[in-house]
Every structure is written in structure tokens, then in C-alpha cells.
C-alpha positions as CSV (number, residue, x, y, z in Angstrom):
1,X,0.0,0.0,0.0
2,X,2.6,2.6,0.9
3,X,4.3,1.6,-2.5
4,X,0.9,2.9,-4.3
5,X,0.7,5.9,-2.0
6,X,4.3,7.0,-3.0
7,X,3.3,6.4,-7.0
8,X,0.3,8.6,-6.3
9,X,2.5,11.1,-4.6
10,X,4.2,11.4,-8.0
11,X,1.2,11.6,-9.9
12,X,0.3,14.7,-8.2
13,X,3.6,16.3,-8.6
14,X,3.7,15.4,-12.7
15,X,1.9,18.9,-13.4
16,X,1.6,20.5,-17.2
17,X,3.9,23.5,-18.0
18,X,2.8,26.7,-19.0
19,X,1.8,27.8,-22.9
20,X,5.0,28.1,-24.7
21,X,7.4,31.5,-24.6
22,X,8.2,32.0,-28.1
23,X,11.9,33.2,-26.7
24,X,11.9,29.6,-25.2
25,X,11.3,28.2,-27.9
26,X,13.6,29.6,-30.5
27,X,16.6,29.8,-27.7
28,X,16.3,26.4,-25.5
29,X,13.8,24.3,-26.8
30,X,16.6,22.4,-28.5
31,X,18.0,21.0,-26.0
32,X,15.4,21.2,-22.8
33,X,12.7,20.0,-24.8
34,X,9.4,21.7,-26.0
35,X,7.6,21.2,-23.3
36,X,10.8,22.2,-21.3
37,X,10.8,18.5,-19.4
38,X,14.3,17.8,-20.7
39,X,15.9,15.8,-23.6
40,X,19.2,13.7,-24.5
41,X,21.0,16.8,-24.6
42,X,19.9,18.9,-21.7
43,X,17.8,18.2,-18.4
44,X,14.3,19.8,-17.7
45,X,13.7,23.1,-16.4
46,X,10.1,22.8,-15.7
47,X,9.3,21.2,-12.1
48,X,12.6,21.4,-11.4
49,X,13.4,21.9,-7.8
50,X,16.9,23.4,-8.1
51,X,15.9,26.2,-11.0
52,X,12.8,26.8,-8.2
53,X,15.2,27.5,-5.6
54,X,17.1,30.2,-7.7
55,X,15.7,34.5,-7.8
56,X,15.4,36.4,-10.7
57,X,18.4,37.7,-10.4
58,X,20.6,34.3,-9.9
59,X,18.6,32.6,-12.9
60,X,19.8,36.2,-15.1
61,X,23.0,35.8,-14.2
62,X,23.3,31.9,-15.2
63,X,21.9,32.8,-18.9
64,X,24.2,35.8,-19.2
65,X,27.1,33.5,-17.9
66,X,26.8,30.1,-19.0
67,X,28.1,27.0,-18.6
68,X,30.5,25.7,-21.0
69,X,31.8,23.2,-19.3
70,X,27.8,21.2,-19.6
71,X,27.5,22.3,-23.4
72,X,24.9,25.4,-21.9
73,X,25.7,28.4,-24.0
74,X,26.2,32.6,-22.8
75,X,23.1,34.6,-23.5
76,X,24.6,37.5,-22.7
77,X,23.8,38.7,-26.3
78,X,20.6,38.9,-25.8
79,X,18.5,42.3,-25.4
80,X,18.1,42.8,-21.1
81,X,14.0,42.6,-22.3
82,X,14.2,39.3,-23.8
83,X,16.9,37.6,-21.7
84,X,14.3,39.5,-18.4
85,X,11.3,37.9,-20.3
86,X,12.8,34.6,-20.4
87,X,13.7,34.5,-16.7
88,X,10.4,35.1,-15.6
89,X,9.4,32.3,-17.9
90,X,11.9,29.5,-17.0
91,X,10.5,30.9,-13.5
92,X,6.9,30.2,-14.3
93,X,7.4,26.5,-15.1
94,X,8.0,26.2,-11.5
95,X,5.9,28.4,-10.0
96,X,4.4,25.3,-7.9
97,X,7.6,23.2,-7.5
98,X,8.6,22.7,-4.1
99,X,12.1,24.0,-3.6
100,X,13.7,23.5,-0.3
101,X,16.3,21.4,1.7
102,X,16.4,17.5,1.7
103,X,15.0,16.5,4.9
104,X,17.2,15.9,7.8
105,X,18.9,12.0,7.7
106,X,17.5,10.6,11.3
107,X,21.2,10.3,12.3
108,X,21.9,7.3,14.5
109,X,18.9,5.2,13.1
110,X,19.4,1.9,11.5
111,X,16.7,0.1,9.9
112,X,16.0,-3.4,11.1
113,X,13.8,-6.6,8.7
114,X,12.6,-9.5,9.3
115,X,11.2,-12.3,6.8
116,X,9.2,-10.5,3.8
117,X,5.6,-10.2,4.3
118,X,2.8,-10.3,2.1
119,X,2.1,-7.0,0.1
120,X,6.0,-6.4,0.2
121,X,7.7,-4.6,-3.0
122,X,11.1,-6.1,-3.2
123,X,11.9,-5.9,-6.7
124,X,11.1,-3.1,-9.6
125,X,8.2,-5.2,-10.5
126,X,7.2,-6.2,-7.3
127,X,7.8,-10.3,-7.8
128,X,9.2,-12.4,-10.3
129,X,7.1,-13.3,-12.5
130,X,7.3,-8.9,-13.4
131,X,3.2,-8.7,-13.8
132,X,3.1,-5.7,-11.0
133,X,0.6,-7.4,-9.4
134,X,0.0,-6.4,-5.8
135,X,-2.4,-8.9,-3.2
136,X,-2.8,-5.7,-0.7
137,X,-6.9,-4.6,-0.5
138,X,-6.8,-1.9,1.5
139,X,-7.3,0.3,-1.4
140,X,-10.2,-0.5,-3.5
141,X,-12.4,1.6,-6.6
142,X,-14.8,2.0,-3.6
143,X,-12.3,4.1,-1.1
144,X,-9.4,5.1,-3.6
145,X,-11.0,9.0,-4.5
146,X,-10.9,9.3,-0.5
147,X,-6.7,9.5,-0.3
148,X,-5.1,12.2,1.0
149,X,-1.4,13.9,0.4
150,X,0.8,13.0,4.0
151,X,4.2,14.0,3.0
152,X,5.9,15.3,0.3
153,X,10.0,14.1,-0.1
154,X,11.6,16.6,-2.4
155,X,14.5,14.8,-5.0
156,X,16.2,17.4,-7.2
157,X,15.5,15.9,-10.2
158,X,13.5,16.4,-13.4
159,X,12.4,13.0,-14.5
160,X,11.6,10.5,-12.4
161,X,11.5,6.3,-13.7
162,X,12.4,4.9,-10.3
163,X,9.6,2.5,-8.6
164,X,10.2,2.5,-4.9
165,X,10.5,-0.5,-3.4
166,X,9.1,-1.1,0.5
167,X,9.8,-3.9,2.5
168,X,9.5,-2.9,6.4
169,X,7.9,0.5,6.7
170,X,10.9,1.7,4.6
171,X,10.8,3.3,0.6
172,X,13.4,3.0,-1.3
173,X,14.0,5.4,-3.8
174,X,16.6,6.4,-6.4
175,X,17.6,9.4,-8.2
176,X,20.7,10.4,-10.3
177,X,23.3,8.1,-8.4
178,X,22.1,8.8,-5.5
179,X,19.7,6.2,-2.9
180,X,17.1,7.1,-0.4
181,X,15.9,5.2,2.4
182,X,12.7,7.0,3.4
183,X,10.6,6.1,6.6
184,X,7.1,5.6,4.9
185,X,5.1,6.6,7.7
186,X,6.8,10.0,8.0
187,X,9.1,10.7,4.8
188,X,12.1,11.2,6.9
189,X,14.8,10.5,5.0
190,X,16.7,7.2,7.5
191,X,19.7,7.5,5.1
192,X,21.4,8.9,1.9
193,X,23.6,7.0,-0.2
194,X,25.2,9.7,-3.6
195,X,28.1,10.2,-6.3
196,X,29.2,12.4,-8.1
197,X,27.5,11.7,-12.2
198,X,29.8,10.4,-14.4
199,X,31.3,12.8,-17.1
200,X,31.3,11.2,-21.2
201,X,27.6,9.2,-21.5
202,X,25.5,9.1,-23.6
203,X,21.5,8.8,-23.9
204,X,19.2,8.4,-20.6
205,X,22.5,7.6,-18.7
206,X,23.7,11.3,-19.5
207,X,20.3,12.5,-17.8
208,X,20.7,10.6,-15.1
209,X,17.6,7.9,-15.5
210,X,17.3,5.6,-12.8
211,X,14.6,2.6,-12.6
212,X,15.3,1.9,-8.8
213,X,16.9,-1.1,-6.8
214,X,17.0,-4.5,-5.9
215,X,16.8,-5.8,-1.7
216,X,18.5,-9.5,-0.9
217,X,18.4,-9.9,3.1
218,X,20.6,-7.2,4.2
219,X,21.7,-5.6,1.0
220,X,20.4,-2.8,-1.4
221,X,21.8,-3.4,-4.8
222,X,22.0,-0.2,-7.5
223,X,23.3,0.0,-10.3
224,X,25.2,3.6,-11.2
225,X,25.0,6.0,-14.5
226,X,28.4,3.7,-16.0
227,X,27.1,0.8,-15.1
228,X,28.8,-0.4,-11.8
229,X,26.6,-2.6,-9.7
230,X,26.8,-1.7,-5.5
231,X,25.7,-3.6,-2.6
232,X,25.4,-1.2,0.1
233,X,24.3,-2.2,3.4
234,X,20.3,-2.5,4.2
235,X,20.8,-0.8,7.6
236,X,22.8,2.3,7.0
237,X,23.6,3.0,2.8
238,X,27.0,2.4,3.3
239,X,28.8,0.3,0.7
240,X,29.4,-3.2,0.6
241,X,31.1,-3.9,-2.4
242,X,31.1,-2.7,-6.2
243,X,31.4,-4.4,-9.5
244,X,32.5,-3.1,-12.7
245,X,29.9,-4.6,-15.1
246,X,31.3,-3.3,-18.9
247,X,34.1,-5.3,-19.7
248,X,36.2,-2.6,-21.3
249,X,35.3,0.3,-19.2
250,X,36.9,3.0,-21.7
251,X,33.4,2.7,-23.8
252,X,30.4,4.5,-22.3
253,X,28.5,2.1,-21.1
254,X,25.4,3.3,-19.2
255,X,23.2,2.1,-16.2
256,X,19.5,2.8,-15.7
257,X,18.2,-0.5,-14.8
258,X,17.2,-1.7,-11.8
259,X,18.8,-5.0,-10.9
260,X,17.1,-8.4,-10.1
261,X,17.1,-10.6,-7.5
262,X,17.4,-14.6,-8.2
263,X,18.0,-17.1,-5.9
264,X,21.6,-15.7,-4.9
265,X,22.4,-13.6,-7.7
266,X,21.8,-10.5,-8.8
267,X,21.3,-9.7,-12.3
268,X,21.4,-6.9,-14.2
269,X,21.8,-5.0,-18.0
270,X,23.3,-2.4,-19.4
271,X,22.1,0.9,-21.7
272,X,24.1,2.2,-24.6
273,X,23.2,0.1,-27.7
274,X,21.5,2.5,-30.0
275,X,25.3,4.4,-29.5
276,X,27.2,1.1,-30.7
277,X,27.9,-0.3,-27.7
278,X,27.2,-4.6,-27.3
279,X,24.4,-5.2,-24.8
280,X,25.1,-8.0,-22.5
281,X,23.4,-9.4,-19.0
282,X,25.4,-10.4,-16.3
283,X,24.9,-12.1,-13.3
284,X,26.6,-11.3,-9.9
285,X,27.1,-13.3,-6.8
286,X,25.1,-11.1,-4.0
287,X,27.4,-12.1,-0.9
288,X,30.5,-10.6,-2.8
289,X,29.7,-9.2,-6.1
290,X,31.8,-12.0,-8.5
291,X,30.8,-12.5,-12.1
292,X,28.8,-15.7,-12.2
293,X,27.6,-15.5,-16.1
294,X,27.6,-13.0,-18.7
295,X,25.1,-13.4,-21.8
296,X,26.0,-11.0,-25.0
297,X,22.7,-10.3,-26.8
298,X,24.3,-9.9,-30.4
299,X,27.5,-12.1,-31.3
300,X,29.2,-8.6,-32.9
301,X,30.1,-6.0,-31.3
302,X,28.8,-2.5,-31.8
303,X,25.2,-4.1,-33.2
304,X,23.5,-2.9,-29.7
305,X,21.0,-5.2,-27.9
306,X,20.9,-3.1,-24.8
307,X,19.5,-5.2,-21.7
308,X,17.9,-1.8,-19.9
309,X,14.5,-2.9,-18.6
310,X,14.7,-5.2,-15.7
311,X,13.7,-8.6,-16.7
312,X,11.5,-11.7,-14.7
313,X,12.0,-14.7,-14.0
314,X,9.9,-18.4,-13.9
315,X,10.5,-20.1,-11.0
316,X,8.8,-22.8,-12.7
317,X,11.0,-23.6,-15.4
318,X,14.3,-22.1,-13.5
319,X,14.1,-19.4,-16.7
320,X,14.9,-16.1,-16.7
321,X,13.2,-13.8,-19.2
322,X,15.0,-10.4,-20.7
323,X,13.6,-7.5,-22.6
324,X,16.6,-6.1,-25.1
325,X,17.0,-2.7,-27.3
326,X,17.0,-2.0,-30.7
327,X,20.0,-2.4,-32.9
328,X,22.0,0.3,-33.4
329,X,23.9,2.0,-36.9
330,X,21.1,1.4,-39.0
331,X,21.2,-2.6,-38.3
332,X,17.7,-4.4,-39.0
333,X,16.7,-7.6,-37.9
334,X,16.7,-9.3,-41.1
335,X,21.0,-8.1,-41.7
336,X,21.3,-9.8,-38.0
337,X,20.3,-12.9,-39.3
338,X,23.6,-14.2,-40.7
339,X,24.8,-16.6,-37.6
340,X,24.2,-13.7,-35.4
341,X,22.0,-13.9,-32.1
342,X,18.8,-12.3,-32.6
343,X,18.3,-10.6,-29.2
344,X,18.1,-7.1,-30.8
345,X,15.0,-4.8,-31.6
346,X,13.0,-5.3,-29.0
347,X,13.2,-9.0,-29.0
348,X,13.3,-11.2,-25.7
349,X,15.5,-13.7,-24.6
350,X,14.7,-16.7,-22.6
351,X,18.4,-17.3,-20.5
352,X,18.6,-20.4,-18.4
353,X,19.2,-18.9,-14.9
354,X,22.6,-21.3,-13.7
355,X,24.3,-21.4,-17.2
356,X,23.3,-17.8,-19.0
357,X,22.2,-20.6,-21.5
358,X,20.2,-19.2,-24.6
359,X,17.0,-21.4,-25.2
360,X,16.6,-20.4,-29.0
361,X,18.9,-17.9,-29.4
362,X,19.9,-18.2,-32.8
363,X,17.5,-16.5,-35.8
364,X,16.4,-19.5,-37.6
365,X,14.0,-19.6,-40.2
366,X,10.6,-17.7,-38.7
367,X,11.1,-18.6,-34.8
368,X,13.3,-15.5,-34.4
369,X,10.5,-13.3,-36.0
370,X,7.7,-15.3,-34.1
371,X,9.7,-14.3,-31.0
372,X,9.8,-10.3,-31.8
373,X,6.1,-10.3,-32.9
374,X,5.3,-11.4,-29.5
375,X,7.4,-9.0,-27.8
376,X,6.1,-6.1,-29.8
């Protein structure tokens, strides 16, 4: 329930922006989007708590100034009337963002678990079998219209994608490399786990895009914006250990899923295909982070295949089932299909859990196509 609460809470904080400013749009739309909510190249400005928390006269002097160093150009060319005009704009998208402080960490506080419980949201999609199915009744058509806001947890960021997970009485939430454990009763913030973003991604790992983490006994496991996997302690963020996923870590290789949880593994993919890089997924032992199997979507490198939406899993059949990206370059399906895997363009691969064994993996005859219209 306090997992459908939070999603509500976001629901309410997901307001429109204002009717266009033709000076926005001929100056910035570019790169912050139309509707000023962000795009590959730039983040959003509109319910953006860290633009709300600026004055007239700090938001002027950014725009005259600049920032090179992040690709934003000077305006200081601009007529005072125009670059004032488009101040009070930017200003306007956020007229009803809350801009404040991150609440206080409960310093000293540890959080405590016992054996999961009914109703519990471990994982992104709340089980394994990734329907998002939840057995609580508390809230029904009959007493949903009656909920009421309790707390509002500001996160200085423009886009959220994370799903909190709650186990406990405790959210957890994720942001640009950064982790929140919030108190659900309350929205105190328990503790705060943050990096620094890394400079030279591309695509939604640039912006920061986070789906959320994965909770095995007394670990959190999160995977960063280039794609290293932590365990940090379930008690008090700290970190455990931390895995390098690429295997070349010169090419920028991204991280926005949220990892999985099987048996004692935990596996997770990686974004950056549509940019050339090979998508892969990897499973890690969750008592010390070791590389138990690594699957490569494509058999050539710089096809893509990216592996960014967290999978699910059939205890059933011990099978492990894995959403992967597009190809990248121009590549179609049908040029894939000369020995190469077919795990590419939004295609699904069924991965034998132990071995990172492919069941049909290779594009034979119509199965391969069979698979992707199924996935579509």
C-alpha cells in the first residue's frame, strides 16, 4: 500500500507546463525540450526543484554567464527585455515546485527486517514473475478517490522512472546516483547513499535515468549512471562492495536499470546500444559481487541489444526472461540474421538462470521473428 501511495504522490507532482514562450522556444527548446521537461542533450527546467530554488536575479546571471563546461551556451547577447522575459518564464514552469532542503537524515537510526511479508515490493516489479501485481486490498475503486497527500520528499531531479521499493515500513527510492531510504510513515529521509555523475555518457544515462533497486536480506543493490553494480548495506547505505559490469570500461556504457534478484544472484543489464555499444546481462554473486555468467545479446560487437529494462524470472522452469534494445547503426533484424544472435530490436531472450544458457537464441527460419512479434 505505501508503495501505491508514493506512486500517487508522484502523480500529483507530474503537473503540465505553462503555454510556450516564443523566446523559449527559439533559444532552448533544443536542447530542454518543447515542453521544457528535458531531452538527450539537456535536463528539464520545468518542475525542477533546483531552478525553483534560484531568484530572478541568480537565474539572469546563469543565462548571461553560462556553462560551458555542460554544453549550456552565454546569452549574454541577448536584449536585457528578452533575456528578463525569459527569466520570468523559466521561472513560471515552476511556479508550484517545491524547492527547499532535503530533509534531515535521522542520524543514529538503523533500519532493522525480518522475513518479507505479504504485500511487500522487493523488486522493480514487485515479484518475479514482473506482472506488477500487488495482493494488498486496503485500497479499492470503492475508497481510492478518498486519499489524502501526507508527506511530500523533495528529489532534485526532473524526471523521475524509479519504482520504490518497500519492505518494512521503509521506501526505497533512487535518483541520479544517488539512494534514499525514506521512513514511509513520516518521509524522513533514514539515510542517503550519492556520487558524483559520471562525465562522457550518452542517452538516458547522461540524464541521469534511474529505474530503482533490488533488496537481498541485508543488502540494497543499485546499479550507477556507467554501469557499476553496488551492494550497500540495508541498515545504514554504506557500501558493501562494487562491481564493474562493462568489460572494457573505456566505452560508455550506461546504467539505468534496476537489478534483479534470483536465488543468490543478482542480475542486471546495461544501456548504450542504440550508440554502438554490445548489450550484454550479467549475473553477480550477491554475498561478494563476482561474475557468475555473462550473456552477449548480439554475437558482434557495436550491433547494440541493450538489456535496460529489468527482466523476470519463472521459477517454474528455473528461466529467466530479458527485454533487449534495438540495434544500433542502421542494423535491422533481417541483416542480423547471418549466424548472429537475434536478441536485438525489442526482441526477448529466454536465459537459463545457472548457465546464461540461450533457449533459442539463434535467428532460424521464422522462430526468431515469431519471437519479436510477440514482444512487440
Amino acid at each position: 500500500m505505501v508503495a501505491v501511495l508514493f506512486a500517487l504522490l508522484l502523480l500529483l507532482l507530474a503537473k503540465q507546463a505553462p503555454a510556450q514562450e516564443p523566446l523559449f522556444t527559439h533559444h532552448c527548446s533544443g536542447c530542454h525540450g518543447e515542453d521544457a521537461r528535458g531531452t538527450a542533450k539537456a535536463p528539464g527546467l520545468a518542475m525542477n526543484p533546483r531552478v525553483a530554488d534560484q531568484s530572478e536575479e541568480q537565474l539572469r546571471a546563469y543565462l548571461k554567464r553560462g556553462n560551458i563546461g555542460v554544453g549550456m551556451p552565454s546569452f549574454s547577447d541577448l536584449p536585457a527585455d528578452d533575456l528578463l522575459a525569459l527569466v520570468k518564464f523559466v521561472r513560471r514552469l515552476n511556479k508550484d515546485t517545491f524547492a527547499g532542503p532535503v530533509a534531515t537524515i535521522e542520524r543514529g537510526r538503523k533500519i532493522t527486517w525480518g522475513e518479507p511479508q505479504p504485500g511487500d515490493w522487493l523488486t522493480y516489479n514487485g515479484n518475479d514473475s514482473g506482472n506488477r501485481y500487488s495482493p494488498l486490498k486496503q485500497i479499492t475503486t470503492a475508497n481510492v478517490s478518498s486519499l489524502k497527500l501526507k508527506w511530500i520528499f523533495p528529489l532534485s531531479y526532473f524526471g523521475l522512472e524509479t519504482t520504490p521499493l518497500e519492505a518494512d515500513g521503509v521506501l526505497y527510492v533512487t535518483g541520479p546516483n544517488e539512494i534514499f531510504a525514506l521512513d514511509a510513515m513520516t518521509g524522513n529521509a533514514i539515510w542517503h547513499y550519492s556520487r558524483p555523475t559520471t562525465a562522457g555518457l550518452v542517452g538516458d544515462a547522461k540524464l541521469g535515468t534511474n529505474r530503482g533497486v533490488a533488496i537481498l536480506r541485508d543488502k540494497v543493490f543499485f546499479v550507477t549512471d556507467n554501469a557499476h553494480l553496488l551492494a550497500l548495506d540495508r541498515s545504514n547505505g554504506k557500501l558493501v562492495w562494487e562491481t564493474t559490469m562493462p568489460v572494457d570500461e573505456r566505452q560508455p556504457y550506461g546504467g539505468t536499470v534496476a537489478p534483479l534478484v534470483v536465488h543468490d544472484t543478482v542480475i542486471a543489464g546495461v544501456a548504450g546500444g542504440d550508440h554502438g555499444l554490445r548489450g550484454f546481462v550479467a549475473a553477480y554473486k550477491a554475498d561478494t559481487g563476482a561474475l557468475a555468467w555473462r550473456h552477449w545479446t548480439v554475437d558482434t560487437p557495436t550491433l547494440g541489444g541493450s538489456t535496460w529494462l529489468t527482466g523476470s524470472y519463472d521459477q517454474s522452469s528455473d528461466m529467466l526472461y530479458w527485454e533487449t534494445g534495438h540495434p544500433s547503426g542502421g542494423q535491422s533484424l533481417y541483416e542480423l540474421r547471418s549466424g548472429a544472435q537475434c536478441h536485438n530490436r525489442g526482441s526477448q531472450m529466454a536465459l537459463s538462470v545457472h548457465s546464461a544458457r540461450s533457449e533459442g537464441s539463434r535467428c532460424d527460419g521464422a522462430q526468431c521473428i515469431s519471437r519479436h512479434r510477440l514482444s512487440r
